[in-house]
Backbone as CSV, one residue per row, in Angstrom:
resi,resn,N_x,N_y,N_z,CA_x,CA_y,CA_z,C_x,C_y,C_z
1,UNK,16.395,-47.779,-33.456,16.380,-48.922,-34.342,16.173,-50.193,-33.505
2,UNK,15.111,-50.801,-33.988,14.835,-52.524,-33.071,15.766,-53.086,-33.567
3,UNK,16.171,-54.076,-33.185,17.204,-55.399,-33.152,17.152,-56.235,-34.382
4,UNK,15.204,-56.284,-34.455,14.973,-57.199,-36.180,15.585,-56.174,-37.053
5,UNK,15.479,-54.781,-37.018,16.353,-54.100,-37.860,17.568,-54.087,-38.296
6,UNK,18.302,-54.382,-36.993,19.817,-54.534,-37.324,19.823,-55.830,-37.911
7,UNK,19.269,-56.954,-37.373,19.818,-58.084,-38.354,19.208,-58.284,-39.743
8,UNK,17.793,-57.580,-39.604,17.647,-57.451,-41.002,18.797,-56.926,-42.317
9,UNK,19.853,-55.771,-41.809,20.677,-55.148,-42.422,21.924,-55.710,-42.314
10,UNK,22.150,-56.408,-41.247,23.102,-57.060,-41.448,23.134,-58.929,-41.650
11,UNK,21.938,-59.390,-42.211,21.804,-60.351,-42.492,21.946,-60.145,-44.410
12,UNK,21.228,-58.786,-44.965,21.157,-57.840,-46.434,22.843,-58.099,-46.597
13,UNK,23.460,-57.201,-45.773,24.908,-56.835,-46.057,25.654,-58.175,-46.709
14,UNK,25.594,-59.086,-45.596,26.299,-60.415,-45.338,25.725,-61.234,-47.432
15,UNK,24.427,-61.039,-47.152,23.886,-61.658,-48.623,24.360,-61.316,-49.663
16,UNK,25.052,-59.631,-49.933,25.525,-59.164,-50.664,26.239,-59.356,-50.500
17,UNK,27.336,-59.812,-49.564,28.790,-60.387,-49.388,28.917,-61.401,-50.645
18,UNK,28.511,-62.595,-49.716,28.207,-64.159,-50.425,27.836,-63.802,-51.541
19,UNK,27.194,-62.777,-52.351,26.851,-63.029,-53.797,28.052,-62.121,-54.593
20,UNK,28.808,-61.150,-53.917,30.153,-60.881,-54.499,30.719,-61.879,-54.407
21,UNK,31.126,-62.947,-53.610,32.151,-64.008,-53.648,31.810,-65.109,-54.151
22,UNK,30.738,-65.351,-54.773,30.199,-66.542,-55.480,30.386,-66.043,-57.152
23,UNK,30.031,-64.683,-56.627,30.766,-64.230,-58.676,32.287,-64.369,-59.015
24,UNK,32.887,-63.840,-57.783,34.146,-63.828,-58.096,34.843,-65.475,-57.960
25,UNK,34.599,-66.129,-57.501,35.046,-67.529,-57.153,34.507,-67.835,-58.701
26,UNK,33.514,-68.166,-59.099,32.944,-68.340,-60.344,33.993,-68.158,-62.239
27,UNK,34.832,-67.331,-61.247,35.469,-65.977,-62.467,36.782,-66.918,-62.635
28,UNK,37.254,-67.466,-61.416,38.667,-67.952,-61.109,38.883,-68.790,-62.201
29,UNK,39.978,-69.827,-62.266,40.377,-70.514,-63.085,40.665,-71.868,-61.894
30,UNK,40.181,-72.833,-62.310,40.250,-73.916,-60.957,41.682,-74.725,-60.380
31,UNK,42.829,-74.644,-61.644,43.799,-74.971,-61.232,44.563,-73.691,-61.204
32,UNK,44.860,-72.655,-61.722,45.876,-72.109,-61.873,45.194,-71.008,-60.491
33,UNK,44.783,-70.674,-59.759,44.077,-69.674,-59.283,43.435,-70.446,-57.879
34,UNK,43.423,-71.844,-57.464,43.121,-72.723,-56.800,43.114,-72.319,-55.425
35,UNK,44.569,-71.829,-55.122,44.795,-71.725,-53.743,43.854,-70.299,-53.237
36,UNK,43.693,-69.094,-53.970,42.557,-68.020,-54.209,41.403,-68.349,-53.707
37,UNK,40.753,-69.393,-54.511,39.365,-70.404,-54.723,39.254,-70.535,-53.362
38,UNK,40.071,-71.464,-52.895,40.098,-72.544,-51.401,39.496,-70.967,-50.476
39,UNK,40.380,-70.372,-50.579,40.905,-69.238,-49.343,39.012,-68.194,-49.641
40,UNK,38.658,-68.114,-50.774,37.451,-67.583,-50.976,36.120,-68.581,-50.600
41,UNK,36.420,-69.670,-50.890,35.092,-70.432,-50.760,35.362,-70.689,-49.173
42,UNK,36.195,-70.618,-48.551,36.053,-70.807,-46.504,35.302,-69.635,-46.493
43,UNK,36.081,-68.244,-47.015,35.290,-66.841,-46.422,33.146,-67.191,-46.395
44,UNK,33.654,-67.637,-48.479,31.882,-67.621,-48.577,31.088,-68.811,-47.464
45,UNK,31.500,-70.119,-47.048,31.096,-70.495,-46.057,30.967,-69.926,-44.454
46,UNK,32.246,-69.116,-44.291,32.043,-68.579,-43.030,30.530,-67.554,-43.281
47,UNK,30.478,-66.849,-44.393,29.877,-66.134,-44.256,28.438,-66.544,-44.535
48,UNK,27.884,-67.871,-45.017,26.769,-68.267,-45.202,26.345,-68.751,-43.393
49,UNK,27.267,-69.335,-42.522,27.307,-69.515,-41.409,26.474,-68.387,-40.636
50,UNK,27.540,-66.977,-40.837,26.755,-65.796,-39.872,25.619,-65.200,-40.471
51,UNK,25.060,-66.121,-41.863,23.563,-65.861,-42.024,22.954,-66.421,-41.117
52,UNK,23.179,-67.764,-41.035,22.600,-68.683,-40.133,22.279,-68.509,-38.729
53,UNK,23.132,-67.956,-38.547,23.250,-67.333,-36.922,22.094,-66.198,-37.055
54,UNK,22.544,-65.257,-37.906,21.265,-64.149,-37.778,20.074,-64.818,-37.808
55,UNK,19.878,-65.149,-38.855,18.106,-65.926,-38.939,17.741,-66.590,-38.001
56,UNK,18.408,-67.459,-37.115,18.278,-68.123,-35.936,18.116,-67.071,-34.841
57,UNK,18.916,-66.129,-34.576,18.834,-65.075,-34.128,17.583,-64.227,-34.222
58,UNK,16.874,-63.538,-35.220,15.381,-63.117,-35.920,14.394,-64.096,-35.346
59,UNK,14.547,-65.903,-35.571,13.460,-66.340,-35.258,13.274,-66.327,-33.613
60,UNK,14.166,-66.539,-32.862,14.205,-65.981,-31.661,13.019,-65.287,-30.980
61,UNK,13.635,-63.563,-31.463,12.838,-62.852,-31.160,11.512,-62.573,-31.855
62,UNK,11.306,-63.310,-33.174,9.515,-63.228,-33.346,9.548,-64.157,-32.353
63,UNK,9.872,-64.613,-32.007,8.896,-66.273,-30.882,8.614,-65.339,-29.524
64,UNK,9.513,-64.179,-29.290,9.638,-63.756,-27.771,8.629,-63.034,-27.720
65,UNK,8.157,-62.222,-28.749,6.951,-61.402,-28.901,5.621,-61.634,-28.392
């Protein structure tokens, strides 16, 4: 397996992360359920982050080619 492979799959994984936690954050109730919210929307940012990293990562190696 090449490397664009792995981050291809784990850039997929991570996307399907963020779009479970954007439904479920979505679902919450904004005051009663708040502290939930907070603690979910850091995860979904951390995890839009280690998209970032991958794709930065991908463009990388097309450039090295």
């Amino acid at each position: 397996m090449q490397p664009e492979d792995i981050l291809w799959r784990v850039i997929d994984r991570l996307q399907e992360s963020k779009e479970i936690l954007d439904e479920i954050i979505g679902g919450l109730h904004p005051v009663k359920e708040k502290e939930i919210m907070d603690a979910l929307i850091e995860v979904e940012r951390l995890t839009q982050t280690q998209i970032q990293i991958c794709r930065r990562v991908q463009r990388r190696l097309e450039r090295g080619r």
